[in-house]
C-alpha positions as CSV (number, residue, x, y, z in Angstrom):
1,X,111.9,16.4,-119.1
2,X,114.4,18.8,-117.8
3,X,113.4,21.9,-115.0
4,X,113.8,25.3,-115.3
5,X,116.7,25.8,-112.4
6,X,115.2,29.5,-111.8
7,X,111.2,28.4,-111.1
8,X,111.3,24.4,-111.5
9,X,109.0,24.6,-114.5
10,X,109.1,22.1,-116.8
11,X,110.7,23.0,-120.0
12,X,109.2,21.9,-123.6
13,X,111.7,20.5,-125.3
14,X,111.6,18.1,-128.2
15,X,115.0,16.4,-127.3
16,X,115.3,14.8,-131.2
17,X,114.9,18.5,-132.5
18,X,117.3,20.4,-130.4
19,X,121.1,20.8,-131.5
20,X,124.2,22.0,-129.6
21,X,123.7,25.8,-129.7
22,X,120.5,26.3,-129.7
23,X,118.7,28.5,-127.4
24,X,115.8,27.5,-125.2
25,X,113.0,29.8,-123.1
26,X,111.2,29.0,-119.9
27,X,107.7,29.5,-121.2
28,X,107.2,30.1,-116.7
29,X,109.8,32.7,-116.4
30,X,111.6,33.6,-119.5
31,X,115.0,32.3,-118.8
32,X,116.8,31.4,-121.5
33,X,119.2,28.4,-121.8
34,X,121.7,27.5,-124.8
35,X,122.1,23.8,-125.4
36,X,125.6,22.9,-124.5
37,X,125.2,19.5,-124.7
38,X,122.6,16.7,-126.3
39,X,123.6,13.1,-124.7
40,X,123.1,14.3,-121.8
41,X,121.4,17.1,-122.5
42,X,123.2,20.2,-121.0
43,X,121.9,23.8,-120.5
44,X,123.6,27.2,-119.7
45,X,122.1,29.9,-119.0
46,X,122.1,32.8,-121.8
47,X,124.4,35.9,-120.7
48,X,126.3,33.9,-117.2
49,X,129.1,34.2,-117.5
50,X,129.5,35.7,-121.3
51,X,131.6,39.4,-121.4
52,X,129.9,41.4,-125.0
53,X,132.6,43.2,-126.2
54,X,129.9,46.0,-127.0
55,X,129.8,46.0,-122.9
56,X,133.3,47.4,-122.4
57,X,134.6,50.6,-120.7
58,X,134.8,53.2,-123.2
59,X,138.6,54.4,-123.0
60,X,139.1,58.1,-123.3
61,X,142.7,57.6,-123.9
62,X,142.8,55.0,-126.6
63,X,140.7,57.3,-128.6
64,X,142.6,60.8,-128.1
65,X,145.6,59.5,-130.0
């Protein structure tokens, strides 16, 4: 059973019921993980790494045109 990486709990899950994509939760922490890969199983953590475009800089000039 795989480990949470941020507090080593164990995380519950049914490895027959996940899918690529999916999105897991440390029932410990909270942490969430997205299933990135099934055989092995792979996990990422939700938001590393990811840019929202709803995040940007909001750019006075492109707008003033």
């Amino acid at each position: 059973m795989p480990s949470c990486p941020e507090c080593e709990n164990n995380l519950d899950i049914e490895m027959d019921e996940v899918e690529e994509g999916d999105v897991v939760a440390c029932d410990e922490c909270g942490s969430e993980y997205e299933v990135v890969g099934v055989e092995p199983l792979e996990l990422t953590r939700v938001g590393d790494g990811v840019i929202d475009d709803d995040d940007e800089p909001f750019d006075e000039e492109e707008e003033e045109e």
